[in-house]
N, C-alpha and C positions, 0 to 999 in steps of 0.2 A: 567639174573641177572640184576638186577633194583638196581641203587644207587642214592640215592634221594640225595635233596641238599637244605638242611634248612636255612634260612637265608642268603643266599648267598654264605654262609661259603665252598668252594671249599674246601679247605684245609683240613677241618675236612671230604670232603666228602671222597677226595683222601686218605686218613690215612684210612679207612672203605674200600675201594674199594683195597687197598692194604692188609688191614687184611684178605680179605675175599679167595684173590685171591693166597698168602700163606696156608691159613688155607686147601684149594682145591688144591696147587699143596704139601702138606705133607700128605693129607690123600690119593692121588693118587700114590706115591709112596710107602707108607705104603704096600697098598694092591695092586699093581702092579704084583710081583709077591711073592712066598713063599720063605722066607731063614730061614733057622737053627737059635734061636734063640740068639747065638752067633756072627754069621755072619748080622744078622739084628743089633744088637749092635756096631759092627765096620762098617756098612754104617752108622750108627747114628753119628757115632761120626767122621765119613768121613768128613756128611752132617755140622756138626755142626763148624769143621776146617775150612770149605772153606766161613763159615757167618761167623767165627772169622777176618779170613782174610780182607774180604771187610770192616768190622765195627769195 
């Protein structure tokens, strides 16, 4: 993975290199392994308490 850096602008590249790096560890847990579609709901919303927490 290549994160380019336009104008100097770090920051914006950081904020992209973070988007991307989320977006790849949720779809790897996604399909990691198979759960009942009820028990995929209460990890979701496991996942979603513990980003509450920190922010």
């Amino acid at each position: 993975m290549v994160i380019k850096v336009v104008n100097n602008d770090v920051d914006a590249a950081l904020k992209e290199c973070r988007r991307q790096f989320s977006e790849i560890r949720r779809r790897k847990i996604r399909y990691s392994y198979y759960l009942r579609p009820a028990l995929r709901l209460r990890e979701k919303r496991k996942i979603a308490a513990v980003k509450r927490k920190f922010y």
